[in-house]
C-alpha positions in Angstrom: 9.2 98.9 72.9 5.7 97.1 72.9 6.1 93.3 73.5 4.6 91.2 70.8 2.2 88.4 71.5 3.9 85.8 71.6 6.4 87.7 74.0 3.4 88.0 76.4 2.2 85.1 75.9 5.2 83.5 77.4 4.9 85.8 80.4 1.1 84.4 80.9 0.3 81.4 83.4 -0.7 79.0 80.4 -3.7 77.7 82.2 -6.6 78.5 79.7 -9.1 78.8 82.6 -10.8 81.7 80.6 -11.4 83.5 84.1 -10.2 86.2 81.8 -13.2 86.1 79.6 -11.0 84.6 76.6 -11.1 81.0 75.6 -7.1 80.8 76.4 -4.0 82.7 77.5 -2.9 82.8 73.4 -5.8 84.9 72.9 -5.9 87.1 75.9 -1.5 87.9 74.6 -2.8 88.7 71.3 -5.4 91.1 72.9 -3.4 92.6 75.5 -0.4 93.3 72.3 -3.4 95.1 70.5 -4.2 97.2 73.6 -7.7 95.2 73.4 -7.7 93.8 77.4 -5.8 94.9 81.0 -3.7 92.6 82.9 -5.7 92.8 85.2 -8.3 90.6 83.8 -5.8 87.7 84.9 -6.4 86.6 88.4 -3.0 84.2 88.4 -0.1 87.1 87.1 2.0 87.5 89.9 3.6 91.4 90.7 6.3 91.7 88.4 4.5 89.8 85.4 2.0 92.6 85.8 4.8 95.2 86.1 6.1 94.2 83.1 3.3 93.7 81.1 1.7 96.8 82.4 4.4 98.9 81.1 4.3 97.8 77.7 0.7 97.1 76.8 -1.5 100.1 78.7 -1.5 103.0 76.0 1.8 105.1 75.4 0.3 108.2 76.5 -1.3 108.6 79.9 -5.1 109.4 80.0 -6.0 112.4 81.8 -9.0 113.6 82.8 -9.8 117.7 82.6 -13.2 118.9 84.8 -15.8 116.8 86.2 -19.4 116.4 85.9 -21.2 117.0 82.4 -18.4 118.8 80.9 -15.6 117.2 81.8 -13.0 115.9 78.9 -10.2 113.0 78.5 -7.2 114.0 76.5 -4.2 111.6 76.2 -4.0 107.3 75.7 -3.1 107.6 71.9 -1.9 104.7 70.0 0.0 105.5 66.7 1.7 108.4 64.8 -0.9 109.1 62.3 -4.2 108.9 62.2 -4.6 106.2 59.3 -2.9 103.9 60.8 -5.5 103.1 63.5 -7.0 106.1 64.8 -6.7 109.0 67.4 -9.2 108.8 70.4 -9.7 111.6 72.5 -10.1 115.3 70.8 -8.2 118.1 72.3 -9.8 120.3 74.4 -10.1 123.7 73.0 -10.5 126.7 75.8 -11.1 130.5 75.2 -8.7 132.6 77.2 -9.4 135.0 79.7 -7.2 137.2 81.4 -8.2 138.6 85.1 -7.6 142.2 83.8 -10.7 142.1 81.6 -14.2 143.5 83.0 -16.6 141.2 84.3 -19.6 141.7 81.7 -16.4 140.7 79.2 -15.3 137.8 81.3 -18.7 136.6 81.9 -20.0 137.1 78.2 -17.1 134.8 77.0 -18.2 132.0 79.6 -21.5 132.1 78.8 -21.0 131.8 75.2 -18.7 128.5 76.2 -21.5 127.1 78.4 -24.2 127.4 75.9 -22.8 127.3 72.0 -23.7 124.3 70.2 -22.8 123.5 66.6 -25.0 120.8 65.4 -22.7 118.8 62.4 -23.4 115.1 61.1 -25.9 114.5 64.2 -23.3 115.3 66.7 -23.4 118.7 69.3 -19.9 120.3 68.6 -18.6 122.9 71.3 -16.0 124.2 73.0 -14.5 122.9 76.3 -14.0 125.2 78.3 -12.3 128.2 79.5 -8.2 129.2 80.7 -7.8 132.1 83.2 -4.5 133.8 82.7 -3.2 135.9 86.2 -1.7 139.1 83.8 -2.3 141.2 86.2 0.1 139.4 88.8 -1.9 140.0 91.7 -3.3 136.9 93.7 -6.6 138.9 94.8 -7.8 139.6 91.1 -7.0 136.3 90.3 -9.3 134.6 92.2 -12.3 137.3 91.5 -11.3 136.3 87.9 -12.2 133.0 88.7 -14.7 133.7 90.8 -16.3 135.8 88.0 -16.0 132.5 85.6 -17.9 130.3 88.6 -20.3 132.7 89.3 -22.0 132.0 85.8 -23.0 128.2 87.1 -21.1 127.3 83.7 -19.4 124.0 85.1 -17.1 124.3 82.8 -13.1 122.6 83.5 -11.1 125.6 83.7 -7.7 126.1 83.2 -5.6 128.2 85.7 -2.7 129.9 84.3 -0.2 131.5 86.9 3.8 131.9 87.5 3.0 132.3 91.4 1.5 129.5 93.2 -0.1 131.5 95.8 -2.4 133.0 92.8 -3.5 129.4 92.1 -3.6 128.6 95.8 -6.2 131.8 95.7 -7.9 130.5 92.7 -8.3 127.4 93.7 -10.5 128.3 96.5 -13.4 128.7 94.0 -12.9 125.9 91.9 -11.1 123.6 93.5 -13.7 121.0 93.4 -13.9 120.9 89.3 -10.3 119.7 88.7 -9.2 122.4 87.2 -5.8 122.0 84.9 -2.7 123.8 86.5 -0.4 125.8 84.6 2.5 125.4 85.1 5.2 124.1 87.2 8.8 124.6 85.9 12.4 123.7 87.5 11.8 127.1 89.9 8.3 126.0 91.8 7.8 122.4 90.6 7.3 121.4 94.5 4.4 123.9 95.5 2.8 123.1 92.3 3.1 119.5 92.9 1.6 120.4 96.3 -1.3 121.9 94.9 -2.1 119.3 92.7 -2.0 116.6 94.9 -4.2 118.9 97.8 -6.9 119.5 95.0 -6.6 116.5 92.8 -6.0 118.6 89.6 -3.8 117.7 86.9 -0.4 119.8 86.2 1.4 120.9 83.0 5.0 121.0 82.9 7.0 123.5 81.0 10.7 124.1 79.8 11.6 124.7 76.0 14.1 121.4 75.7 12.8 117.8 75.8 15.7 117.0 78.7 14.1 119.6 80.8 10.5 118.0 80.4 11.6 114.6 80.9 13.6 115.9 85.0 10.8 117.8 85.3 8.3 114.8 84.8 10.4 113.1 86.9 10.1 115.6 89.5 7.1 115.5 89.5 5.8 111.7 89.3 8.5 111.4 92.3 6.6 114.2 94.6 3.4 112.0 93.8 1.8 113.8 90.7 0.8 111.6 88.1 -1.4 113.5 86.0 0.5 115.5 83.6 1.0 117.2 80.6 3.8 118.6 78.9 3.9 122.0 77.4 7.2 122.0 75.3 7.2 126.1 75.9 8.1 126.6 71.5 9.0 130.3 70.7 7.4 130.2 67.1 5.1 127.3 65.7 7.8 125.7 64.0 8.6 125.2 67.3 6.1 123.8 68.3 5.5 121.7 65.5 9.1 120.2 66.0 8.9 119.5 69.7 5.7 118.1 69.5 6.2 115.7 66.9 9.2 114.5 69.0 7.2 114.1 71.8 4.9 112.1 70.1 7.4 109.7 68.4 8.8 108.9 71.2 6.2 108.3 73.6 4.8 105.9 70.7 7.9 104.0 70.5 8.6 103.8 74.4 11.8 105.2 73.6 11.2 107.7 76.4 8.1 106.8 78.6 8.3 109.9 81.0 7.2 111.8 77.5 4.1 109.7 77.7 2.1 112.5 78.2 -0.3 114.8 76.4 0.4 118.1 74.9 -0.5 121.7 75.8 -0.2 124.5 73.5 -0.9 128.1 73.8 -1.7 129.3 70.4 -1.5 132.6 71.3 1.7 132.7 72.2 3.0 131.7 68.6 2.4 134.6 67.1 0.2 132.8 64.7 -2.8 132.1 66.4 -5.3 130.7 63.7 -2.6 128.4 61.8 -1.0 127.2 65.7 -5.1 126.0 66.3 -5.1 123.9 62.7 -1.7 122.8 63.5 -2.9 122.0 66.8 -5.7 120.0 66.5 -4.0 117.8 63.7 0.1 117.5 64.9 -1.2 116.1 68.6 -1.8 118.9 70.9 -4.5 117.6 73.8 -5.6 121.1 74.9 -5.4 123.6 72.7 -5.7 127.9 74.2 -6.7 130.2 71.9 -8.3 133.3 71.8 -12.2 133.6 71.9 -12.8 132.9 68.5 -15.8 134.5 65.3 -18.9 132.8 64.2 -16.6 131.2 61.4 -13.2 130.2 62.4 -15.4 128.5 65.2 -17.4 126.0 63.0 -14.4 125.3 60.9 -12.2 124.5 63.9 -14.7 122.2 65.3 -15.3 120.7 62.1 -11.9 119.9 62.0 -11.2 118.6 65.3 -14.6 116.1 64.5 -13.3 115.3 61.0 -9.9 114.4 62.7 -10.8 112.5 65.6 -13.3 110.6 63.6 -12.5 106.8 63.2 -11.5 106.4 59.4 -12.1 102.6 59.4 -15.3 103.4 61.2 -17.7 105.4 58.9 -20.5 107.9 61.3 -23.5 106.3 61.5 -27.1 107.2 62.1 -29.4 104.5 64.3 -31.5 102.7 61.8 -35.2 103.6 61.9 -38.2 105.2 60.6 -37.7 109.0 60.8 -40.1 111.5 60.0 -39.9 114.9 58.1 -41.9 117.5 58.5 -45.5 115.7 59.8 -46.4 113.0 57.3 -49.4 111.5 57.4 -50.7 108.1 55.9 -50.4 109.3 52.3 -46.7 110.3 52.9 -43.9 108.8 50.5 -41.7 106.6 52.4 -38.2 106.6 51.3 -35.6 104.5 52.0 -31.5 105.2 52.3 -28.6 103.6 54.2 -27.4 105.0 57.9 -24.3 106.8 56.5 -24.5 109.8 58.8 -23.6 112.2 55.4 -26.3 110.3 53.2 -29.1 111.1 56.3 -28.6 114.8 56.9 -28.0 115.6 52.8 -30.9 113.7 52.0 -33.4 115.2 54.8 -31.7 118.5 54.3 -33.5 118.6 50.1 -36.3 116.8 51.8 -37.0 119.7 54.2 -36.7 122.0 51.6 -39.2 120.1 49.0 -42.0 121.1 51.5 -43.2 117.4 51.7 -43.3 115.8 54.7 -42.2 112.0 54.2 -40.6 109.1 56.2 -37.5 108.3 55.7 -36.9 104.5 56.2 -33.1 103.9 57.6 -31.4 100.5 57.1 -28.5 99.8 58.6 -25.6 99.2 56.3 -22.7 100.0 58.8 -22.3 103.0 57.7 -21.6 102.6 54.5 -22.7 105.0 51.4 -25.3 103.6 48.9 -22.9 102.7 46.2 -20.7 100.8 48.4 -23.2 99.0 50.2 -24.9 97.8 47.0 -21.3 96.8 45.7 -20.6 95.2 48.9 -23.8 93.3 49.2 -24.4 94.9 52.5 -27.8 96.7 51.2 -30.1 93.8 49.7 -33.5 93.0 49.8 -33.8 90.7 53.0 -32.2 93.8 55.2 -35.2 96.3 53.1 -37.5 93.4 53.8 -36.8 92.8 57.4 -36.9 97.2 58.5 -40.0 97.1 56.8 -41.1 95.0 59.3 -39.6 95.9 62.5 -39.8 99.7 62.1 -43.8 98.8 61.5 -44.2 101.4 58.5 -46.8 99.3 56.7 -49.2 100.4 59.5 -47.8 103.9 59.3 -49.0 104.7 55.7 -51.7 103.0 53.8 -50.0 102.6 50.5 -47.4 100.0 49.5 -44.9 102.3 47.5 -41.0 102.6 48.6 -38.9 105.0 47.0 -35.2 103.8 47.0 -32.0 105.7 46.2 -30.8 105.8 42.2 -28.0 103.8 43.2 -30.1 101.0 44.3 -31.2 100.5 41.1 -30.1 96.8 40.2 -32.0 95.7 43.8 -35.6 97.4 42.8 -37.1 93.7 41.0 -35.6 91.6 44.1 -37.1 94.5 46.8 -40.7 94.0 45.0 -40.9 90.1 45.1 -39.2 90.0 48.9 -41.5 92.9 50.7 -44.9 92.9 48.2 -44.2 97.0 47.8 -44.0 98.6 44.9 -40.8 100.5 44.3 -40.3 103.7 42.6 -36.2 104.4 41.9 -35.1 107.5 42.9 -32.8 109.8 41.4 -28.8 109.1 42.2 -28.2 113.0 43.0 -30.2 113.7 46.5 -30.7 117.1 45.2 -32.9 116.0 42.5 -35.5 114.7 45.1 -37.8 118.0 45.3 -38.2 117.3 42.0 -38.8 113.7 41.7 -41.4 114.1 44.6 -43.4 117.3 42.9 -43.0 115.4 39.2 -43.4 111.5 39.8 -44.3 110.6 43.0 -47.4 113.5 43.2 -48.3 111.5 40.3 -48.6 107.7 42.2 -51.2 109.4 44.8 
């Protein structure tokens, strides 16, 4: 179990020489109980202070690293159970499978389409991660042209290697060695050689067996031949399965119960037998990389738009940067209007802007994120933060009239926004699809 601060604090040297960047040893505990600081901040713990401590404030779940370069991704160092009570950190990876009996224009296409698909959503590029190479055809020699194939595209992308026989990976790893590629998978029959591998290449290893007593020997297996990167793939027969097991997993890493569960999870949706539900299931009951099967136009968007809605902070709204951002190509008659930097207020509002045809600024203050209605409420949109964008985002010498449009919902601050700034301000309407209109009908009418 986690230690609480006080606990730690008693383990501390007491000196409050803030060497630690904290003003005392009281605060650095209560940081280190959140998960906030690492012992090693403190220069006086001696070996078996920092053993202790190190075991019960570093995350539950190991952080592991898939790839390198551009496209590599971090999976594991979770925190809690559910998502509300703090938040999850590191998306799964989702990878499109390949299997070395396909052609190469098929194998190739599907890379390609990995390497270069973007889905723009809320201001952030969504896409997939990368790609998992299954050796179906059992021989060692089309495995590695299969993976070859894959490299030959310059995609850089962190494959996944999926083989029974470790001299297929052995031949696979010849040609991408070098991009830490994730191993699958060593069970109680080969867990050696695929240690061996691992550690020759620097790659991390999934483990698989179907009971939680057989991950836990084989972890230990494992961390004891020197492989510490690892994730557990709890090999379910049916989603339920999965579900199950996974949920386990997670509860008990959480809890410490079990620490050599303190790993991420790996889950082949296509071996579930329901592939689309197994991805859902997936992204939201704590898998960390996720195989599916290449996937349409549609399922695509809404799988990445769940993993983002997810793995998004829920005490931390998205936010835009504040500034002055133009539509279209305004010039010094443009309206200006102003909103909050709620990343769902931005893109709704310039999306009706773009379609009314009239190129404007938009004028973003920074409210932390927070919509229009709760800002106003919560006094965090007022006429000293209008007042003060105004001025540093320099739009008075950007159009030559005084006139700010502000949202509907900003009503009540439209008398105090006048006497602060010296504009005059035109409300809105509350529905940002009414803008076209207000802009044609009323503001067409102030120029």
């Amino acid at each position: 179990m986690a230690l609480k601060a006080l606990d730690i604090y008693k383990l501390l040297p007491k000196k409050n020489c803030k060497e630690c960047g904290d003003p005392t040893c009281l605060t650095f505990a209560m940081k280190l109980a959140g998960g906030k600081a690492d012992v090693d901040l403190c220069p006086y713990l001696d070996d078996q202070a920092k053993s202790v401590l190190g075991a019960t404030t570093r995350p539950p779940i190991r952080l592991v690293r898939v790839g390198v370069g551009e496209r590599f991704f971090k999976i594991g160092e979770e925190t809690v159970l559910y998502r509300h009570e703090k938040t999850f950190y590191h998306p799964p990876g989702i990878v499109f499978r390949l299997k070395d009996t396909q052609t190469e224009e098929e194998i190739a296409a599907v890379t390609r389409r990995v390497r270069d698909e973007t889905f723009t959503r809320v201001g952030t590029d969504l896409r997939f991660n990368g790609v998992a190479i299954e050796n179906t055809s059992g021989s060692a020699e089309k495995f590695a042209w299969a993976v070859a194939t894959v490299e030959k595209q310059q995609a850089h992308l962190p494959p996944v290697l999926i083989a029974q026989d470790p001299a297929a990976l052995a031949a696979a790893l010849v040609h991408c060695g070098t991009y830490r590629p994730l191993l699958h998978a060593a069970i109680a029959e080969n867990f050696r050689d695929m240690c061996a591998l691992a550690k020759r290449h620097g790659c991390p290893l999934v483990v698989r067996a179907p009971t939680l007593d057989g991950l836990v020997q084989l972890v230990k297996d494992c961390t004891a031949e020197g492989v510490q990167d690892l994730m557990l793939d709890p090999a379910p027969e049916n989603l339920g399965a999965f579900i199950r097991r996974s949920t386990q997993i997670r509860q008990l890493a959480i809890t410490r119960s079990l620490p050599e569960l303190g790993y991420p999870v790996y889950l082949d949706a296509t071996a579930t037998g329901l592939e689309d539900a197994a991805l859902v299931l997936g992204i939201v009951k704590y898998a960390s990389v996720i195989v599916t099967s290449p996937l349409e136009a549609g399922p695509a968007k809404a799988s990445l738009t769940l993993r983002q809605n997810i793995y998004t902070d829920p005490q931390k709204p998205i936010q835009m940067n504040p500034g002055l951002y133009r539509v279209g190509n305004p010039g010094k008659d443009a309206p200006v209007l102003m909103t909050v930097n709620f990343s769902l207020t931005f893109f709704t509002l310039e999306g009706y802007l773009e379609a009314s045809r009239i190129p404007c600024y938009m004028l973003i203050v920074d409210t932390e994120g927070l919509s229009v209605l709760t800002a106003v409420a919560a006094g965090k949109l007022n006429e000293t933060l209008v007042r003060d964008s105004l001025q540093k985002f320099d739009v008075g010498n950007e159009v030559m009239h005084r006139k700010l449009i502000i949202p509907g919902y900003a009503s009540p601050l439209s008398g105090r926004i006048e006497e602060a700034t010296g504009w005059k301000v035109l409300v809105g309407p509350r529905d940002a699809a009414e803008i076209g209109e207000f802009l044609h009908e009323v503001w067409k009418k102030q120029v």
